[in-house]
GULUMRO-573677 format. One line per field, with one value per residue (C-alpha): x, y, z; chain; residue in three letters. Coordinates in Angstrom, 1 decimal. Example, Ala and Ser with C-alpha at 12.3 -4.5 7.8 and 13.67 -1.06 7.14 Angstrom:
BEGIN
x: (12.3 | 13.7) $
y: (-4.5 | -1.1) $
z: (7.8 | 7.1) $
kette: (A | A) $
rest: (ALA | SER) $
// end
This chain:
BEGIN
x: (59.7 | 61.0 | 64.0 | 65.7 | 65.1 | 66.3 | 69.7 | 70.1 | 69.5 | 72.0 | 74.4 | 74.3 | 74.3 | 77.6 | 78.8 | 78.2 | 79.5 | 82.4 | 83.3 | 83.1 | 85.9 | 89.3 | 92.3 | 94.1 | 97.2 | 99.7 | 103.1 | 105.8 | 109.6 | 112.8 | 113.4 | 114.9 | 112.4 | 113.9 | 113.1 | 109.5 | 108.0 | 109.7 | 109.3 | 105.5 | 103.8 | 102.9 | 103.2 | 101.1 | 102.3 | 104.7 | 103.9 | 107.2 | 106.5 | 109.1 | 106.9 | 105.3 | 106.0 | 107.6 | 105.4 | 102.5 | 99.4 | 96.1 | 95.9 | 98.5 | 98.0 | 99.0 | 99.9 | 96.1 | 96.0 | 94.7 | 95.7 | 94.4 | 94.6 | 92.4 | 93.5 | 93.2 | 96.9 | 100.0 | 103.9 | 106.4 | 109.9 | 113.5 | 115.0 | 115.7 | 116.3 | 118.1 | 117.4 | 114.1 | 113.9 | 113.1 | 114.7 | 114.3 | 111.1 | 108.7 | 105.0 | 105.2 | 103.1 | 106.0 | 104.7 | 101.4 | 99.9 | 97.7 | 96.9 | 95.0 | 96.1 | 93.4 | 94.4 | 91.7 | 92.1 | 90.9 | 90.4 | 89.8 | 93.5 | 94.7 | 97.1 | 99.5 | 102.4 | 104.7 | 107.9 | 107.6 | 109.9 | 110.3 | 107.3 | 107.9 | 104.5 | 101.9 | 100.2 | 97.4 | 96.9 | 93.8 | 91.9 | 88.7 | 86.2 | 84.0 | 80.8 | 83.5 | 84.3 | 87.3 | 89.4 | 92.9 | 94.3 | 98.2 | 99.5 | 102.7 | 106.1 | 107.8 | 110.5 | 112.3 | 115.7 | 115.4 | 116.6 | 116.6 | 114.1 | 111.0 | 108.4 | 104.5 | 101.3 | 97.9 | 97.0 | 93.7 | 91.1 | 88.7 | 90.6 | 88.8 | 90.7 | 92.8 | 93.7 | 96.4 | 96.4 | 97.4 | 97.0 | 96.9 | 95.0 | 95.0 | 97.5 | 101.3 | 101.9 | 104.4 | 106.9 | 106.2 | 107.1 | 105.6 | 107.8 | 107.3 | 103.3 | 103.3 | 100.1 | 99.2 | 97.5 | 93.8 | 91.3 | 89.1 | 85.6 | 85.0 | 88.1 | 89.0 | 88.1 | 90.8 | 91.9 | 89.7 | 86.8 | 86.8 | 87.3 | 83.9 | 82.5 | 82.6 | 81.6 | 78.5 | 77.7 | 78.5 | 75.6 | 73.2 | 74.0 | 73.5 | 70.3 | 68.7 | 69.9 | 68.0 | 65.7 | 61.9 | 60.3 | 57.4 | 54.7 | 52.8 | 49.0 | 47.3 | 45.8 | 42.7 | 40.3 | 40.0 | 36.6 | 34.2) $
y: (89.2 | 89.7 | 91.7 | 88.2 | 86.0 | 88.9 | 89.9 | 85.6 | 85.5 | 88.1 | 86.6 | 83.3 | 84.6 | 86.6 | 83.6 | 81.4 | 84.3 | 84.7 | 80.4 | 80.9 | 83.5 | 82.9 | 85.3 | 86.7 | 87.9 | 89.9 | 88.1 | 90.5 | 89.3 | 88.6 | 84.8 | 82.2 | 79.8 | 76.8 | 79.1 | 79.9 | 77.0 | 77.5 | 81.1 | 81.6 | 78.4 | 78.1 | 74.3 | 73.4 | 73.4 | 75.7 | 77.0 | 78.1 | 78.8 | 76.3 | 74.1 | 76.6 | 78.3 | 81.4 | 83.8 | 85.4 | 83.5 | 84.0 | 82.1 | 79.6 | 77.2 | 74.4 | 73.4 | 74.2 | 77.6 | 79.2 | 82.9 | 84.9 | 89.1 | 91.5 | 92.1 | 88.6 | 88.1 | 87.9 | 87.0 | 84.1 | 84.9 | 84.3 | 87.3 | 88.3 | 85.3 | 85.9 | 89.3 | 91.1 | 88.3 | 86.1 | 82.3 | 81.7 | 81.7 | 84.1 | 86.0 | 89.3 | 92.4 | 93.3 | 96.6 | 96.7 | 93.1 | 93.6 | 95.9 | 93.4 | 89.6 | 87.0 | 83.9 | 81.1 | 78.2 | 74.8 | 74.2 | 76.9 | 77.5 | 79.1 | 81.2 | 82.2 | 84.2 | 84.8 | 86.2 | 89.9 | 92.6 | 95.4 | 97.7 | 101.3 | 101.8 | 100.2 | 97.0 | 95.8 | 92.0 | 91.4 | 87.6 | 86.8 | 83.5 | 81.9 | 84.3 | 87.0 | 88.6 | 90.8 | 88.6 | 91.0 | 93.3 | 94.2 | 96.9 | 95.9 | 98.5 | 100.3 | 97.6 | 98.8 | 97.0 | 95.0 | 91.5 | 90.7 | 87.8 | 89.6 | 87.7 | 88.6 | 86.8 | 86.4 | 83.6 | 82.9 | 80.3 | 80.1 | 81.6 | 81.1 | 83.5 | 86.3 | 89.4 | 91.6 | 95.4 | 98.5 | 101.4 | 103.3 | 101.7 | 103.5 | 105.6 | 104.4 | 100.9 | 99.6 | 96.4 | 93.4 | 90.2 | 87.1 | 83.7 | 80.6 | 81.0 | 79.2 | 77.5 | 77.3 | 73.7 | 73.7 | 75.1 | 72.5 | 71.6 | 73.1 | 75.3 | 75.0 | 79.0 | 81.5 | 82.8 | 85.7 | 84.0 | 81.9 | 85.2 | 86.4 | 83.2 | 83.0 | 86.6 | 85.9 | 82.8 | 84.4 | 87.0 | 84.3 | 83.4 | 86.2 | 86.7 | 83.4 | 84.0 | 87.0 | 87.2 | 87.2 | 90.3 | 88.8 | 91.1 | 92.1 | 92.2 | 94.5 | 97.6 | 97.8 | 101.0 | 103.3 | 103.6 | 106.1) $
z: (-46.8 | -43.4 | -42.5 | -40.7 | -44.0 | -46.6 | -44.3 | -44.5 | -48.0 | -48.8 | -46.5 | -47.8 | -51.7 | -50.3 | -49.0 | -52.3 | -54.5 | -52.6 | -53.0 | -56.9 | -56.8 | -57.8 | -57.2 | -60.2 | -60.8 | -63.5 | -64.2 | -64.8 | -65.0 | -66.3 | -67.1 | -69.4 | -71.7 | -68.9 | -65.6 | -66.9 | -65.1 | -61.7 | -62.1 | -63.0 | -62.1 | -65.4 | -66.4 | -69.6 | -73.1 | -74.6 | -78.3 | -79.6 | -83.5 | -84.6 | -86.5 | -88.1 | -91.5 | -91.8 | -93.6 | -93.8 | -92.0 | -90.9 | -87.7 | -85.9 | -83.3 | -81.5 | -78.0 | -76.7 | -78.1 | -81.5 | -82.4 | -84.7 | -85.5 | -86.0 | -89.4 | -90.4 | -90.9 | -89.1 | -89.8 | -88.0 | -89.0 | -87.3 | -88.7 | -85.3 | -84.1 | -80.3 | -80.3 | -78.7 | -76.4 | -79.3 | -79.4 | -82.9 | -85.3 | -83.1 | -84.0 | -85.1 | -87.0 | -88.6 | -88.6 | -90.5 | -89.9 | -87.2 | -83.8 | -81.8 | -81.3 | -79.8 | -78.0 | -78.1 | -75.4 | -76.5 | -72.6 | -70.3 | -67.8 | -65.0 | -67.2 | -69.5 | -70.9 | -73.4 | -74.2 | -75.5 | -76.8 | -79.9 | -78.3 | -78.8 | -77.5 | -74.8 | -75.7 | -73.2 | -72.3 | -71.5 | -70.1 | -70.6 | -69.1 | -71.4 | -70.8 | -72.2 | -68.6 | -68.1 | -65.4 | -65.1 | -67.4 | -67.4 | -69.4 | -71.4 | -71.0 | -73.9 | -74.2 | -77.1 | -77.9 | -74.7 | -74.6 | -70.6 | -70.9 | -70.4 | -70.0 | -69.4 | -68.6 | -66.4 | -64.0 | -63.0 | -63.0 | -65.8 | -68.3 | -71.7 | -74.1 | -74.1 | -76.4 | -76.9 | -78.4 | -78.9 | -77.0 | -80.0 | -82.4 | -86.0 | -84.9 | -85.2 | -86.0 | -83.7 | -84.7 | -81.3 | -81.1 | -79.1 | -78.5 | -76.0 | -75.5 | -72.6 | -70.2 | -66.9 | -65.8 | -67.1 | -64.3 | -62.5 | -62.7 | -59.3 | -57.7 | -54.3 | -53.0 | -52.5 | -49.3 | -49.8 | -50.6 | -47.8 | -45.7 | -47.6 | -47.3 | -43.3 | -42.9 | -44.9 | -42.8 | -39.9 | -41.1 | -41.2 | -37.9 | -36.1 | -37.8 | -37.2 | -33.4 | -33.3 | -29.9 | -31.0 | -29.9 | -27.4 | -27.7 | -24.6 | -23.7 | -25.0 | -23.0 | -22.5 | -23.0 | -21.1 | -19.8 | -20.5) $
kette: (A | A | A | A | A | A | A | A | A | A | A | A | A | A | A | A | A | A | A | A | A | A | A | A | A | A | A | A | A | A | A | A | A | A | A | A | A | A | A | A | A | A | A | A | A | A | A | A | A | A | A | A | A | A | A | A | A | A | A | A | A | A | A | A | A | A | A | A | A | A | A | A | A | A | A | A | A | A | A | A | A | A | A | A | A | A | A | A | A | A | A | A | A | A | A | A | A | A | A | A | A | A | A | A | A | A | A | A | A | A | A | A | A | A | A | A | A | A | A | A | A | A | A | A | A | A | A | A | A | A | A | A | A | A | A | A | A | A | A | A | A | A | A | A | A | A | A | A | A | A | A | A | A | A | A | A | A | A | A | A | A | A | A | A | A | A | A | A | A | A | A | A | A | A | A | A | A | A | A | A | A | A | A | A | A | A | A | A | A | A | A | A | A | A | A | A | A | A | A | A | A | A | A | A | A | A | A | A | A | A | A | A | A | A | A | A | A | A | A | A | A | A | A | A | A | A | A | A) $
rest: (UNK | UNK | UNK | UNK | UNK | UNK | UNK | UNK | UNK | UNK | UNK | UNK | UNK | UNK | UNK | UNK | UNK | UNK | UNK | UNK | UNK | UNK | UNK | UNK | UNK | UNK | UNK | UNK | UNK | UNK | UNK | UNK | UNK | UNK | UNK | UNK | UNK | UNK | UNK | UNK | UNK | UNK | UNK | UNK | UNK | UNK | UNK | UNK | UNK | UNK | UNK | UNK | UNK | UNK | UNK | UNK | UNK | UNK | UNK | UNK | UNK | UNK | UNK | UNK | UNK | UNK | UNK | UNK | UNK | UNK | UNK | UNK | UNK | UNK | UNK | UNK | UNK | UNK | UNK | UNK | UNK | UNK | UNK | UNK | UNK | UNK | UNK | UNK | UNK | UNK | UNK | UNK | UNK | UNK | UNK | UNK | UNK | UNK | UNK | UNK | UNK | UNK | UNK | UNK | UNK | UNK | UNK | UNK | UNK | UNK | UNK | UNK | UNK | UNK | UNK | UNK | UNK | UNK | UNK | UNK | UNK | UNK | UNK | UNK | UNK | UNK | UNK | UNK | UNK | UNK | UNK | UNK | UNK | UNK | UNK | UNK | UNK | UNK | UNK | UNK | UNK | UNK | UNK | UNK | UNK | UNK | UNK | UNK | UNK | UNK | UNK | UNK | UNK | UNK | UNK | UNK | UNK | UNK | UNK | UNK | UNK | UNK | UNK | UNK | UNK | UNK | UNK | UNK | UNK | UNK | UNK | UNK | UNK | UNK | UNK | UNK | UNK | UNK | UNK | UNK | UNK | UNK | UNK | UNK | UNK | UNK | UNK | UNK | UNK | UNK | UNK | UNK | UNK | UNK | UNK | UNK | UNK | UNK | UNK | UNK | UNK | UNK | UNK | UNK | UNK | UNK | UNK | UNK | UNK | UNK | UNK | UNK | UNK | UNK | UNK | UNK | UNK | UNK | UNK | UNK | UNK | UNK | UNK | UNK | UNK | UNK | UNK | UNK) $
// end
């Protein structure tokens, strides 16, 4: 292989890469369940627990998500209803009911996020694409007895399921809660590249350019012996 058709090859691969790639980004802020929308993007479905039974269960769904635990179980109460930025029945561990909570999408999205409050420790949110690829990661604060509409979540495209843990798994068991699960719009078949991919794209094209505009060396006669 020549040096000309291996640097266009890896430009053009750059290129291709680089118009598959989608931009993601951690959502972090303090909202109200009606400002979620205009606040994050975030447009799909909203799975708010209310039509679920409180008690003890081992998954619950609805509104284009399934979650399940690690543990197998996992509680919906209103105890605190209002409190721990909760708006009524909510998901929680209650303490001993699970360390890790994983979000199945029946569609893949461009993200996610929830209502969160109780921690007295650090949870991890972490998104995943369908060939189980780590998209972003954001680590969730000690929120304690915080009730200022903290909401949390990931945005990007391809989004096939999520989890969220512990930071200190079989260590202290630490009393969460999750309200309004809320979607982004599912991803598209083929997404329309990021700015920075379309940055990546043109300088791999512009590789490939210069390389096929390469001047031929023209090689000269050739010398002749010297006689004897």
């Amino acid at each position: 292989m020549t040096f000309k058709s291996a640097l266009f090859g890896a430009a053009l691969a750059c290129g291709l890469a680089a118009s598959s790639m989608a931009a993601a980004a951690t959502i972090s802020i303090k909202t109200t369940p009606s400002q979620v929308a205009a606040m994050t993007g975030l447009t799909g479905a909203t799975l708010d627990f209310e039509g679920i039974a409180r008690g003890v269960h081992s998954q619950v769904g609805g509104a284009g998500v399934t979650i399940t635990s690690d543990s197998g179980q996992m509680v919906v109460e209103n105890e605190y209803a209002g409190e721990f930025n909760t708006f009524g029945n909510a998901l929680t561990d209650q303490r001993w009911a699970f360390e890790e909570l994983y979000f199945d999408f029946d569609a893949a999205v461009e993200g996610f996020g929830f209502f969160y409050g109780a921690s007295d420790y650090g949870w991890e949110l972490t998104a995943y694409d369908a060939a189980g690829g780590v998209l972003e990661t954001l680590l969730l604060p000690v929120l304690g007895v915080s009730n200022d509409g903290d909401f949390f979540g990931i945005k990007a495209s391809g989004i096939a399921r999520a989890s969220l843990r512990t930071t200190r798994p079989g260590d202290i068991k630490d009393y969460i809660f999750v309200d309004n699960f809320t979607l982004g719009a599912a991803s598209p078949v083929s997404a329309v590249p990021e700015p920075a991919a379309w940055a990546m794209m043109i300088v791999g094209f512009g590789l490939s350019g210069a390389a096929l505009r390469r001047p031929r060396r023209i090689a000269g006669p050739p010398q002749q012996a010297l006689a004897s």
